[in-house]
N, C-alpha and C positions, 0 to 999 in steps of 0.2 A: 504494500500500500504506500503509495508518493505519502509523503510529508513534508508540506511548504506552509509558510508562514510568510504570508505577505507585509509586506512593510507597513501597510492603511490599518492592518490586524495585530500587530506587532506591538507587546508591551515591552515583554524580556523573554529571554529564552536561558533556563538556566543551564551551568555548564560544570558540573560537579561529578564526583567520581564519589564511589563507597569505598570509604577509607580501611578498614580491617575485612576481617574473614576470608572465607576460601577462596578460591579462584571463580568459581559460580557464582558465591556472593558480590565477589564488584564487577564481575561484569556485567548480572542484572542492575547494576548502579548506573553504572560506567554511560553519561551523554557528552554529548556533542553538538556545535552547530556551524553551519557554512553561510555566508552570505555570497549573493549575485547580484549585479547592475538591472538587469531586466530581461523580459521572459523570452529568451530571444536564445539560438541552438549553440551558439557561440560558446556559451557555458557549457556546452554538453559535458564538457569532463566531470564536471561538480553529480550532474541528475544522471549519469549512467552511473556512478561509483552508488549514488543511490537506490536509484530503479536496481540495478543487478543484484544488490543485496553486500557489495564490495564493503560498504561498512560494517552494517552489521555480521559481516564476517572476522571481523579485526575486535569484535565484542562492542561494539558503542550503538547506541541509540541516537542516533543520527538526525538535526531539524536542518530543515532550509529555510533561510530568509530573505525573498525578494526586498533589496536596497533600493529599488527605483530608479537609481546611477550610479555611476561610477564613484560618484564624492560621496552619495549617502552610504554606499554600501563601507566605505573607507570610515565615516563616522562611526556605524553601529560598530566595527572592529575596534577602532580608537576606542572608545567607549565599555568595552570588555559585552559587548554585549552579543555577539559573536564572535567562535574562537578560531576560525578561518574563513579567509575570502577567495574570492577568485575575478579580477578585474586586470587593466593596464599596471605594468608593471612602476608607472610611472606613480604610482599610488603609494608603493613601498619607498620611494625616494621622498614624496609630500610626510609622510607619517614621520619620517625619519625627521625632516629639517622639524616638523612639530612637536618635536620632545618623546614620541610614541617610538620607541625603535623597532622596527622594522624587517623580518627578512625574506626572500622570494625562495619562496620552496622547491619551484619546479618553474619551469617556462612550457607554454604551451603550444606556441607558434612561431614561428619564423617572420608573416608579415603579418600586416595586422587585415584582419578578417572583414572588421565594420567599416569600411570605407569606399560609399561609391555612393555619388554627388548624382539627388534626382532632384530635375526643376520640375517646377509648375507644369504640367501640360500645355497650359493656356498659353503661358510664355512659351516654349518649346515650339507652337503651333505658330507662332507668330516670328519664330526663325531665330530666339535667343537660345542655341545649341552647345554649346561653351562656356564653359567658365569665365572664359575672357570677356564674352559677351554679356556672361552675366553680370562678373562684378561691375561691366559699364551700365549697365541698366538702372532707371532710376524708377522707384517709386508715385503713382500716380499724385502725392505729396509730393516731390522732389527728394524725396529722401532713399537713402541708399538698400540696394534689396538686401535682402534678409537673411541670414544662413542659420538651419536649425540644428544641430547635433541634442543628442539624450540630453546633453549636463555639459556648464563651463566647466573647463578643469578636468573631465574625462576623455576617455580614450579618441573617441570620435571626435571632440574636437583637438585634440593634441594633434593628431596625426594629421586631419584635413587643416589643421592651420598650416603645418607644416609645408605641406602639399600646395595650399595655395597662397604660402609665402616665398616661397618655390619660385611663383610666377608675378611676383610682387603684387600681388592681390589682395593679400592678408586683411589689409587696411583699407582696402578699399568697398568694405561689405561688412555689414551689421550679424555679430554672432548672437545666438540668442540661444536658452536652454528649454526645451520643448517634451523633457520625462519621457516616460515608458513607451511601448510600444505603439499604444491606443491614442494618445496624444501625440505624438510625434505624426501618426498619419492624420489625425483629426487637424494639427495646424496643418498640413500639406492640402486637406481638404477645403479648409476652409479660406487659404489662401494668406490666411495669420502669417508665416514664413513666404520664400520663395522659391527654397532651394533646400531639401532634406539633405544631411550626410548620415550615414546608417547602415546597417548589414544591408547584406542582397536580400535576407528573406522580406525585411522591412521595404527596400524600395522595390522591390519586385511585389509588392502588394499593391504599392502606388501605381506603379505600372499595370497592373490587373485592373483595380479598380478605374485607373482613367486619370488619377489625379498628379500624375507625374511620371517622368522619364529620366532616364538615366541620361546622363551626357559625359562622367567623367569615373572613372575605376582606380584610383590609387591602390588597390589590394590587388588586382593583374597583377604578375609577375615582372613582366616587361617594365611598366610602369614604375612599380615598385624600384626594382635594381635602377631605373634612368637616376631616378633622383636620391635613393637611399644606398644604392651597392649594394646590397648584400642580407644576407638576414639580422634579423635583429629580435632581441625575447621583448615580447609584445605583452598578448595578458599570460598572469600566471598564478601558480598559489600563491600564498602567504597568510603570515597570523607575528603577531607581536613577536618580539625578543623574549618578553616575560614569560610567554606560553612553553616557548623553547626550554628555557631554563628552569620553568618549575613542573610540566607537565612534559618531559623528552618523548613519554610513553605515546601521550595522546598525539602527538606532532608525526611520533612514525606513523601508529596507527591511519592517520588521515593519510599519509604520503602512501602509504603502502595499499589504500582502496583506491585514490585518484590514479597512483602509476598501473594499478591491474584495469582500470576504464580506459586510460590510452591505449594500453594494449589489447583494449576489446574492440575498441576503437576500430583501429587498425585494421585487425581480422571481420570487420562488418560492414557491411553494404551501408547503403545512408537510408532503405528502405527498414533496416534491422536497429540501427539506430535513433530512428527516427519512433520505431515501434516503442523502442525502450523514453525516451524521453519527451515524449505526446504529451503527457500529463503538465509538466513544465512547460510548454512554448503554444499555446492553443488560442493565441492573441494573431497566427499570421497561419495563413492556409497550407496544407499537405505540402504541394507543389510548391510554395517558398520555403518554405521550413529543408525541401530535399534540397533545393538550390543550395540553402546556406551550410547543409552540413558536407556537402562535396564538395565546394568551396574550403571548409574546415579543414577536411582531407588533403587541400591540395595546400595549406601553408601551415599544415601540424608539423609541431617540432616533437617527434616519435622517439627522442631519447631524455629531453627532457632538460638535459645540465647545463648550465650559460655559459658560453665560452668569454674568452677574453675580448675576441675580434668583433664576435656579434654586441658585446657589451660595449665596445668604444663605439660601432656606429650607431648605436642606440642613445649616445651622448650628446649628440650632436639635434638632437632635437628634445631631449628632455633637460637640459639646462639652458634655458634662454628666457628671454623677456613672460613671454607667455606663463611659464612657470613659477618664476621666483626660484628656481632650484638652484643651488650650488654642488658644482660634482664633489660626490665622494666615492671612497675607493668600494670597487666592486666585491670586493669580502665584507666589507660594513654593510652590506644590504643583500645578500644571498647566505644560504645555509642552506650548501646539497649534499652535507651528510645524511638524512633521510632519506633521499631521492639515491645515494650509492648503494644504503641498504636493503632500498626496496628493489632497485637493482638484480642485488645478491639473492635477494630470499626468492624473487619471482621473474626470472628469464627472462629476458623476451626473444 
């Protein structure tokens, strides 16, 4: 049976173990909880280690918490109120500079997944097909068109800032934060924005529905390397330093049910993993949901451990103006001793 806990429903989720008796007795104790940005496939590593039974296999009773975004799901963490997340890795570098220390447990991907820029139809129809065209585009005000990503300060807009400052655009077009799934199309609909950035399954809705078109892909490969080089760890686990240090057990535990869903992953069709994680993502139709999780497939990082090289090009857009970040060293913000052991205990 899924177990999620939506953010709107969301008081606390307690996160406690049973302290003595036999091995039977604390693992009936023994919970847990994850937080996500929104109900979208992207996460799949989080609801397959769920759906499959991956945690409950490792002994914990396992909650979900839809965050709503990327910054809220970062709060509930900071806040101890979930004791692992799964978001842009660029989350674990914010928590750090804000006194909450920080470390990425695994990386998930190579590029980033949610980026592909859909405008208005109506614009579209009237020949603004480009980004370049868009950012010239003025509002029936005179004021500058719109770009909607989930959340300032999350993934989606980190990267498509990147991307169209890329093309010195950046500033020439109004960001704006437009939440979950159902909202994010609801402003595309009603014309509140101009221009969504978002998974495929997300604009490929808008696409369906009429109320928008894609015009630009930063998550293509092609695209990706022009401007980036190379891969970079995108979203990924993590959970506090504290969690590390005083709970080691539950830290594997989690690493060692998320590393057995990549590698179910892996071995599964997107119609076999789409079957497992339905219950999770039921805000964007079959046919997007399969787009996003092939998509998945094709920029999963399948072993999991951050390298150095993918870690310096990832620098190069997570410290600048947009952020407020100051670099620090990539051992200050990852911890893949869990990820070696899970390694060791489960092949792949």
């Amino acid at each position: 049976m899924v177990s999620v806990i939506r953010r709107r429903e969301f008081v606390c989720v307690a996160a406690s173990a049973a302290a003595f008796g036999s091995r039977a007795a604390q693992a009936e104790g023994m919970t847990a909880s994850g937080v996500y940005p929104v109900a979208v496939p992207t996460y799949e590593v989080m609801f397959v280690a769920q759906a499959k039974g991956f945690f409950k296999d490792e002994s914990y009773d396992f909650k979900l918490i839809q965050g709503g975004s990327g910054v809220k799901t970062r709060e509930i963490l900071a806040s101890r109120q979930g004791d692992f997340a799964i978001a842009d890795i660029q989350h674990v570098l914010q928590l750090n500079k804000n006194g909450r220390p920080t470390r990425a447990l695994m990386a998930l991907d190579q590029r980033a997944p949610g980026v592909r820029f859909a405008i208005r139809k109506d614009l579209f129809d009237d020949g603004v097909d480009t980004v370049e065209k868009f950012a010239a585009w003025k509002r029936p005000d005179g004021k500058r068109a719109i770009l909607g990503v989930s959340s300032l300060g999350g993934t989606s807009h980190l990267w498509s800032h990147y991307f169209m400052e890329s093309k010195g655009l950046a500033d020439k077009v109004t960001w704006v934060g437009v939440g979950n799934v159902d909202t994010m199309l609801g402003s595309l609909k009603s014309k509140q924005i101009d221009l969504l950035s978002s998974a495929i399954s997300v604009v490929s809705e808008a696409e369906k529905n009429g109320w928008g078109k894609v015009i630009y892909s930063p998550s293509d490969e092609n695209t990706w390397n022009a401007v980036i080089g190379g891969s970079v760890p995108v979203n990924a686990n993590f959970c506090l330093a504290a969690t590390i240090e005083k709970e080691p057990g539950k830290v594997q535990a989690f690493t060692n049910a998320a590393w057995r869903a990549v590698q179910w992953i892996k071995a599964n069709s997107p119609e076999n993993i789409l079957g497992a994680i339905e219950p999770f993502v039921g805000s964007t139709s079959r046919t997007a949901n399969l787009l996003e999780i092939g998509e998945l497939k094709d920029v999963a990082d399948w072993n999991g451990l951050i390298k150095p090289e993918a870690w310096a090009r990832g620098e190069k857009v997570w410290y600048g103006e947009l952020t407020g970040l100051k670099p620090i060293k990539m051992e200050d913000a990852v911890a893949d001793k869990f990820l070696k052991a899970a390694h060791a205990k489960y092949p792949a």
